[in-house]
GUGUDREN-347789 format. One line per 8 residues: number of its first residue (from 1); their letters; for each residue y, x, z of C-alpha. Coordinates in Angstrom, 3 decimals, always signed. Layout:
BEGIN
NUM> a> Y:X:Z ~ ...
//
This chain:
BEGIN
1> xxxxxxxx> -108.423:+13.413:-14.435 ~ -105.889:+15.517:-15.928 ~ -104.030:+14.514:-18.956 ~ -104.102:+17.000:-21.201 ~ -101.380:+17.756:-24.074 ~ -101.415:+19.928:-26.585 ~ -97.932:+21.436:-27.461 ~ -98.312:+22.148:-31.338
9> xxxxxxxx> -96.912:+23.124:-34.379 ~ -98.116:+25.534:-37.653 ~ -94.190:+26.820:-37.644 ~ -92.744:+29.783:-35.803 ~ -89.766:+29.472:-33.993 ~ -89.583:+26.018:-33.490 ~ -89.076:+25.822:-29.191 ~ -93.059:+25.277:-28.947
17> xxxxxxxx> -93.583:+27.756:-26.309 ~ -90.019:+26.796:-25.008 ~ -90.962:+23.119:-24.040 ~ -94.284:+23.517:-23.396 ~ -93.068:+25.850:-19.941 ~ -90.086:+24.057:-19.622 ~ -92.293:+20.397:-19.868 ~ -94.891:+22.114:-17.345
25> xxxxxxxx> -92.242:+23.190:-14.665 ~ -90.191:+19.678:-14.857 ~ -93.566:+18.024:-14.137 ~ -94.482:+20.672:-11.818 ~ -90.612:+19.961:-10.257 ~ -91.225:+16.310:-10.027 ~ -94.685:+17.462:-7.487 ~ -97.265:+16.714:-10.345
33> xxxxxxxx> -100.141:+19.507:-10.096 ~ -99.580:+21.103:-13.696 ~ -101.602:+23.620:-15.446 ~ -100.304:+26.083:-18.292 ~ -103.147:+26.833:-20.457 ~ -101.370:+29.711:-23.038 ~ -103.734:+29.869:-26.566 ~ -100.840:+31.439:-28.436
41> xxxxxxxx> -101.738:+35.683:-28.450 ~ -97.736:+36.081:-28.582 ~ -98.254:+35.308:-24.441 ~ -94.671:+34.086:-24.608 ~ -95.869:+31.456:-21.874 ~ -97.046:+33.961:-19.588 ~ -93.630:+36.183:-19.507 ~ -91.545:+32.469:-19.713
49> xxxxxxxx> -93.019:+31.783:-16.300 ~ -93.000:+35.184:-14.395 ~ -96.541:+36.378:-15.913 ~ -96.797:+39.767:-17.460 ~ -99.641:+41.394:-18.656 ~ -101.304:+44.119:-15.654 ~ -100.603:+41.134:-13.666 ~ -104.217:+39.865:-14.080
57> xxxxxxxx> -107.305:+40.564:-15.472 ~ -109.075:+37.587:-16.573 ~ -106.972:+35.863:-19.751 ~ -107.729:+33.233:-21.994 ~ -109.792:+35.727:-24.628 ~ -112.191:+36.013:-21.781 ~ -112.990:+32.218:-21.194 ~ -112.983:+31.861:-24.990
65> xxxxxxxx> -115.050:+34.355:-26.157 ~ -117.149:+35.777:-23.061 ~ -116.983:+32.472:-21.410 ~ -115.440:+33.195:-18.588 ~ -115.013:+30.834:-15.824 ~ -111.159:+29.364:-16.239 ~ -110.773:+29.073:-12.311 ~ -110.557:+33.206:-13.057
73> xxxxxxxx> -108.108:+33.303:-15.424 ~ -105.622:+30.859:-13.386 ~ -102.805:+32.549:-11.884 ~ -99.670:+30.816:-9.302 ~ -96.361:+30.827:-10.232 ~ -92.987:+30.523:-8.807 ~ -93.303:+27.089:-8.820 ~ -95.423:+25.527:-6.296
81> xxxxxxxx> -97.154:+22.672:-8.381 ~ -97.174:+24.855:-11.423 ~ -100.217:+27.527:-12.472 ~ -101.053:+29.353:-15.779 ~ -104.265:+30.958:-17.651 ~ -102.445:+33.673:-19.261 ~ -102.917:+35.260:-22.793 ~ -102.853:+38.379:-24.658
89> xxxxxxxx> -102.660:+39.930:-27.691 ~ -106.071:+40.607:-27.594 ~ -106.258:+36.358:-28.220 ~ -105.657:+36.755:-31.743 ~ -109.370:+38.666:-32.410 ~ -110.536:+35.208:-31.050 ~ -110.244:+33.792:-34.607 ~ -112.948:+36.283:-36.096
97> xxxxxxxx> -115.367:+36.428:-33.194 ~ -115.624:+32.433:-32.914 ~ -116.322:+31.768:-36.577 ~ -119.833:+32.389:-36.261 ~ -120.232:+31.058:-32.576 ~ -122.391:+28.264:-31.618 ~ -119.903:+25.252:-30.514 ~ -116.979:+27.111:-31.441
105> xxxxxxxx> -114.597:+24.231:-31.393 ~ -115.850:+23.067:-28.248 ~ -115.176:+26.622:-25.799 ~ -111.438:+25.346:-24.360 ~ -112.985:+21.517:-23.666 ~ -116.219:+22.834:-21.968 ~ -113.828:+25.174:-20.327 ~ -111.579:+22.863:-18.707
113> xxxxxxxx> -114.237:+20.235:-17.373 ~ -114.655:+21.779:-14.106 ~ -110.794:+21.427:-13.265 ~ -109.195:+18.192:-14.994 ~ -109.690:+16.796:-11.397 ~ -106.968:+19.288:-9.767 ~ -104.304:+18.339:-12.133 ~ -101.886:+15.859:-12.716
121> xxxxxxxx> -101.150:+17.374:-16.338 ~ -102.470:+20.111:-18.670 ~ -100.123:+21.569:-20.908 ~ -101.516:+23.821:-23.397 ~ -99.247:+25.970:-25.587 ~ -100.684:+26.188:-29.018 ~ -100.194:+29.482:-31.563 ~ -98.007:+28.656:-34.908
129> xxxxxxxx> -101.136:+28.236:-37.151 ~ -103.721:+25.668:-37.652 ~ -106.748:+28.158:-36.842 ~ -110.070:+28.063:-34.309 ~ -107.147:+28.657:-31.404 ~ -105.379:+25.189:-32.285 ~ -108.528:+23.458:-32.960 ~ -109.899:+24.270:-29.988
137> xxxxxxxx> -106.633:+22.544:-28.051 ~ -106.895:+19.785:-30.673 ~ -110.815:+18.651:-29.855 ~ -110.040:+19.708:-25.755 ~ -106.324:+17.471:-25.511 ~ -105.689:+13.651:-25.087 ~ -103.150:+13.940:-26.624 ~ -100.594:+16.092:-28.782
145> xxxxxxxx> -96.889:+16.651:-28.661 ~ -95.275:+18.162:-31.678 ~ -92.048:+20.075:-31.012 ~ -89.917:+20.179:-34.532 ~ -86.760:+21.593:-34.972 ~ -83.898:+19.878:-36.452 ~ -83.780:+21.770:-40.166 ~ -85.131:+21.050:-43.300
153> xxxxxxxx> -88.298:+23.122:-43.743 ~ -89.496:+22.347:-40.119 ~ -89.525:+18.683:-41.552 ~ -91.696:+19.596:-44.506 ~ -94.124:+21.258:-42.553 ~ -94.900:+18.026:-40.264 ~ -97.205:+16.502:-42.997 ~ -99.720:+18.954:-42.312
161> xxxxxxxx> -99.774:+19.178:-38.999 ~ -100.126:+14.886:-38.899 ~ -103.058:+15.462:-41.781 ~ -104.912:+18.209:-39.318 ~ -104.149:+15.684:-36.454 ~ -105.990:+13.111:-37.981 ~ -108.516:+15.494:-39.055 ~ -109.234:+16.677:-35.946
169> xxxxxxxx> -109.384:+12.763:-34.578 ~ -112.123:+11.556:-37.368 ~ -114.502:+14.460:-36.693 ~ -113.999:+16.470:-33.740 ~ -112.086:+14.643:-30.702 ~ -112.172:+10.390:-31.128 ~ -109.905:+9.775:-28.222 ~ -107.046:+12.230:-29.587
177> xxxxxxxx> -103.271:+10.573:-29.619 ~ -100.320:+11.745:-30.866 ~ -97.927:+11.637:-27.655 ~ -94.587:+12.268:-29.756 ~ -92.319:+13.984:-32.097 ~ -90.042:+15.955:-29.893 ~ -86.725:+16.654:-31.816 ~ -85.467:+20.081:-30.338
185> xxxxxxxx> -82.676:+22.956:-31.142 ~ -80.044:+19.945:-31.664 ~ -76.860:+21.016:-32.737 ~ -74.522:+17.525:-32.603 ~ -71.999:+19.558:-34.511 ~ -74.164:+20.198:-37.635 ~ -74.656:+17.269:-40.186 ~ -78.222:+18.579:-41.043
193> xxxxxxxx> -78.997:+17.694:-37.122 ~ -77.699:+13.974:-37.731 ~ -79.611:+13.980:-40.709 ~ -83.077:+15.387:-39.756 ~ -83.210:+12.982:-36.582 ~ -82.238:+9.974:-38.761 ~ -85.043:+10.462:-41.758 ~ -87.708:+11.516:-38.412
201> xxxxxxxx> -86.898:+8.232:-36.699 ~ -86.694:+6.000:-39.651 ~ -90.370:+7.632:-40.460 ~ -91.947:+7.413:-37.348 ~ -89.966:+4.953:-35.185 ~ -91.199:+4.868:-31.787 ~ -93.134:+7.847:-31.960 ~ -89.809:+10.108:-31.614
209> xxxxxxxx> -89.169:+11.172:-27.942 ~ -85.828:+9.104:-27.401 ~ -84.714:+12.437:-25.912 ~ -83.766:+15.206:-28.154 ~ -83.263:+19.100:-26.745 ~ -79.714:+20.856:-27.830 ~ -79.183:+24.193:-28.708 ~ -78.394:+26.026:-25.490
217> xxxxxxxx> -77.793:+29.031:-24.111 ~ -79.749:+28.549:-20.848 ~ -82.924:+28.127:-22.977 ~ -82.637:+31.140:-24.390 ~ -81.438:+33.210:-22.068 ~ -84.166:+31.738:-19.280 ~ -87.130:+33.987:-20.303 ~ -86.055:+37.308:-20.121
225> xxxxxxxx> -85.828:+36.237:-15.848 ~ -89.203:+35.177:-16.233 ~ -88.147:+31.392:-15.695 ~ -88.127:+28.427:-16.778 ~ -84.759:+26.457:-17.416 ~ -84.969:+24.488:-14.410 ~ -84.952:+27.352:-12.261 ~ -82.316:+29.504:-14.098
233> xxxxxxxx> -79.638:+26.549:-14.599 ~ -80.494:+23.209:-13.290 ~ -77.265:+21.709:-13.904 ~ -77.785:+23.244:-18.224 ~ -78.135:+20.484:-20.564 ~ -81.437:+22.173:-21.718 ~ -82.787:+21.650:-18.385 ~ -81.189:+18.197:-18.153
241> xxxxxxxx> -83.069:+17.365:-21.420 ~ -85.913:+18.528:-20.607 ~ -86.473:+16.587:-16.838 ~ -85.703:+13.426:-18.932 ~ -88.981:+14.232:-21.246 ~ -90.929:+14.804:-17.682 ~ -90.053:+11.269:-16.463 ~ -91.200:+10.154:-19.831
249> xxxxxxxx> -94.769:+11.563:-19.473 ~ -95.136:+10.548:-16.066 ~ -93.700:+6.950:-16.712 ~ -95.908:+6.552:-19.784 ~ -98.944:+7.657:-17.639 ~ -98.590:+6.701:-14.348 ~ -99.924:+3.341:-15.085 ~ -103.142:+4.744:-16.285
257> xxxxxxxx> -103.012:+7.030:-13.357 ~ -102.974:+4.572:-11.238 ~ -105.480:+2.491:-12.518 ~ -108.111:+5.110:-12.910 ~ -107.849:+5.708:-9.147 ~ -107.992:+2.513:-8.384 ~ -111.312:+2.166:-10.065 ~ -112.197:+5.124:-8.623
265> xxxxxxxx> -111.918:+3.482:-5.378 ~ -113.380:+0.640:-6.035 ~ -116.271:+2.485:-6.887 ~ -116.669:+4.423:-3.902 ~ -116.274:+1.379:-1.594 ~ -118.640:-0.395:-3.724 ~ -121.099:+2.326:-3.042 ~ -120.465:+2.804:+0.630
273> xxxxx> -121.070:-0.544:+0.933 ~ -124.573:-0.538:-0.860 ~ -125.322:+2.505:+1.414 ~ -124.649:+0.555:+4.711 ~ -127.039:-2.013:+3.476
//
């Protein structure tokens, strides 16, 4: 089964988008089958990895609203490990024409059952709001990872974000973790930086990535290829940074991994031997 993570955050311009594709194709780098689900109408995700709209015809509005199969929406990319279910604009109608549908919360979970089994990881890049889109990621992830930029207002806005989190947990999705507190758009020359990372880490300890992602030119300048870091400047610290959060994930969940398919296994030897009897 897939793990699924849910890159969110109510504030713009925080490198959401940015390490959600830039997560996806480090994971997707290191040969782990990794699915881009983009939820944000922006469709930053889709034109981050090579995706632009006339490309395809089935988006994410479709398996939302019309209920769509996802397997229709999913599109390759440059990378070989690495697919997306594109957005559009069109996304952001979603949050009027699922207030008054049945199991609205539900759509993106029921949507992904039929595939968690043909991915390593599901990365889903969430819009900057705390609507029916994010919920839906929210109630459908394992887990969620919370980019936050290094500045003073980003900060105040994380105490929301944790309240829906737990929220979401009590009523909606049980299992739901928070995977991290990603610290990104470090400047080490700028005191704020230093500050933000100390109060962040002194507040939630070991829930702060060890990693934090600089401000960098590569980054930025990545998506208007249609790339992600990794393939514009491997040797950037962005994508340096960024590879180091990849082994994280697959460190911190290749034990489970591992465990589930050995179950698995055992569970299919266990029942060829019952059918020999």
């Amino acid at each position: 089964m897939a793990r699924v993570i849910a890159v969110s955050n109510q504030k713009g311009g925080v490198g959401k988008t940015t390490s959600a594709i830039n997560i996806a194709a480090c994971l997707a780098a290191a040969e782990k089958k990794v699915l881009v689900i983009d939820l944000d109408p922006q469709a930053n995700a889709g034109s981050g990895l090579g995706i632009y709209k006339g490309d395809f015809d089935v988006s994410m509005y479709d398996v939302l609203v019309d209920e769509s199969p996802i397997t229709s929406a999913i599109l390759h990319t440059e990378l070989k490990c690495l697919d997306i279910a594109p957005s559009l604009p069109d996304l952001v109608g979603a949050e009027v024409e699922l207030v008054s549908a049945i199991g609205r919360e539900v759509r993106l979970k029921e949507a992904l059952a039929p595939i968690q089994r043909l991915y390593d990881f599901i990365v889903i890049d969430c819009p900057p709001a705390l609507g029916i889109l994010t919920v839906n990621a929210l109630t459908a992830a394992d887990s969620v990872l919370i980019p936050l930029q290094c500045e003073y207002y980003a900060m105040e806005g994380l105490s929301q974000l944790v309240k829906t989190v737990s929220l979401i947990k009590k009523r909606l999705n049980p299992a739901l973790e928070r995977e991290g507190i990603l610290l990104t758009m470090y400047d080490r020359r700028n005191n704020l930086s230093h500050q933000v990372e100390q109060d962040i880490r002194a507040h939630f300890g070991q829930e702060v990535f060890p990693v934090v992602i600089p401000r960098n030119v590569k980054l930025s300048e990545a998506p208007s290829h249609g790339k992600p870091v990794i393939l514009y400047d491997i040797n950037s610290t962005g994508a340096i940074a960024y590879m180091d959060v990849a082994r994280i994930l697959i460190r911190r969940h290749q034990s489970s991994s591992s465990g589930r398919n050995k179950s698995e296994k055992g569970a299919t030897t266990k029942q060829r031997t019952t059918d020999q009897r």
